[in-house]
Steps between C-alpha positions, in 0.01 A plus 500: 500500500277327752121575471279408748141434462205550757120415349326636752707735702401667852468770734586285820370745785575357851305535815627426815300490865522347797112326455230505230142540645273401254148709448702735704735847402840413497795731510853416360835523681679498179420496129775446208460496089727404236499325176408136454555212282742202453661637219502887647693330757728350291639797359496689873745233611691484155559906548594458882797251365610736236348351182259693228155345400185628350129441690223358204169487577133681518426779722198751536396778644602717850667149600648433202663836532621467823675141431662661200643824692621278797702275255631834352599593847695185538651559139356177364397513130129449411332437183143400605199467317230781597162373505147661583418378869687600877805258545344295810599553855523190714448533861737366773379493829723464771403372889492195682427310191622633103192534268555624130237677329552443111346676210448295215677809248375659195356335164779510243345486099654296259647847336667537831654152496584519150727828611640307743613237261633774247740615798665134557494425144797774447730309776777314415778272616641744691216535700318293786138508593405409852133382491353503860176449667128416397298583215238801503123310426430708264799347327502233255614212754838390238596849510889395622474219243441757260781741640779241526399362153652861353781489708577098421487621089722816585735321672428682833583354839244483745427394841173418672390545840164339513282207625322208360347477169678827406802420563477121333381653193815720415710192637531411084627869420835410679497737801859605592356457851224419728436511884253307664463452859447137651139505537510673152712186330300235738149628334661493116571159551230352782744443777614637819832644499690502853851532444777557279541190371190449439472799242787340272284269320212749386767782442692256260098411341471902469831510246316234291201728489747769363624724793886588449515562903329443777525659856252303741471672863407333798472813750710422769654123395679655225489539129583279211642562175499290173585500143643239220829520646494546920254436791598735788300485843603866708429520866341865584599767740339499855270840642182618581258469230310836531304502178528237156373747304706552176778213582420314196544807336795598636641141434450538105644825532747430697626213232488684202666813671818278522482286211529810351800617652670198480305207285572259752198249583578378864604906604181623383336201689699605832356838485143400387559334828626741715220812295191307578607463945628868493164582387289284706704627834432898391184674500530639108691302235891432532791728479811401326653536841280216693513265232901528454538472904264147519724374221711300697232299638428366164654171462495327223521102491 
């Protein structure tokens, strides 16, 4: 079983207008809600290709609720941790410019965390835990340390989708695979990262840290892919970016979605590929549909 985990999970409620006037009452043109989180996406992608996984994390309150019915609508599996405080909301606003509103998210106790840890301490490895986004505050700041620790003794894969000094501190835990952007890679390492070749290097420095595999994306120059044995740089499909919300989601989901069905490294790269375009060219995450008809503009090299 996959099992994703989202720390600090949201009620992402959209407003959309033509202009904001500040100091001033402003009525919407259209509003839109749904559940949020880098791992919550995860699994929506992951059920929209056909594969079973299991949403980890702590929830609260009204919003808590409604982020655990909707996943239940969309016949995703949920096992979250239920703490005292609401779930946050974060606030989209949508006009001439995009401005995000972001609660910080509830206080989770040490009892809380220590729950959380009981739940991935009974995986196994048959199981796969997708660790994705930031860390609550209120949370002990090695938190994923701790987490892949457990899975590293119980011989559970993982994969982590996160930035800086989190994600260099699992790198010794093995990771069965990271996936930094360029800007992302550039600031682990102090450099500036322009092209494909120049990711090569610092991927190849990341499997000396300890990652098994490593997907570097480069928005519209393409993607890379590394590990001990291959190095393989994939052009990207061409559209009409209409919203980069959730592609790097949709990447990681997209990869382990067919490395499931059929354990083959460079396919699942090819439809990482062609699952985080199909989402950035829809409004909403990808369907199995878009990704499978951008396929063909992934070349790999």
């Amino acid at each position: 079983m996959i099992y994703t985990l989202t720390l600090n999970p949201s009620v992402d409620y959209i407003i959309e207008l033509s202009e904001v006037n500040l100091g001033e009452l402003n009525r919407t043109e259209q509003t839109s809600k749904f559940a949020g989180g880098k791992g919550i996406n995860v699994s929506k992608v992951l059920q929209r290709m056909g594969v079973e996984s299991k949403a980890l994390g702590f929830i609260g309150g009204f919003t808590g609720d409604y982020i655990k019915n909707q996943l239940m609508q969309e016949a995703i599996h949920t096992d979250f941790v239920q703490v005292e405080e609401d779930t946050r909301i974060n606030v989209k606003v949508k006009s001439a410019d995009e401005t995000e509103l972001n609660a910080a998210g509830p206080t989770i106790s040490a009892e809380k965390l220590a729950e959380l840890k009981e739940k991935i301490s009974k995986l196994n490895s048959e199981d796969l835990l997708v660790l994705a986004g930031s860390i609550p505050s209120t949370l002990p700041a090695n938190t994923y340390e701790e987490l892949v620790k457990i899975c590293s003794e119980n011989k559970v894969s993982f994969v982590v989708d996160a930035e800086g000094e989190l994600l260099q501190k699992v790198l010794p835990y093995n990771p069965f695979l990271i996936k930094p952007n360029h800007h992302e890679l550039g600031d682990l390492f102090d450099t500036t990262i322009t092209s494909a070749e120049d990711v090569i290097p610092y991927g190849k420095k990341l499997l000396e840290l300890g990652a098994q595999n490593v997907i570097v994306s480069l928005a519209g120059d393409g993607a890379v892919f590394i590990n001990q044995h291959e190095t393989i740089i994939s052009t990207v499909p061409k559209g009409e970016v209409k919203s980069s919300v959730g592609a790097g989601d949709s990447m990681v989901a997209g990869f382990l979605a067919k490395y499931k069905e059929t354990q083959d490294l460079k396919e699942a790269f090819r439809y990482s590929i062609a699952s985080g375009s199909a989402t950035a060219f829809s409004i909403g995450l990808c369907t199995k549909e878009k990704v499978e008809s951008l396929l063909p503009q992934v070349v790999l090299k």
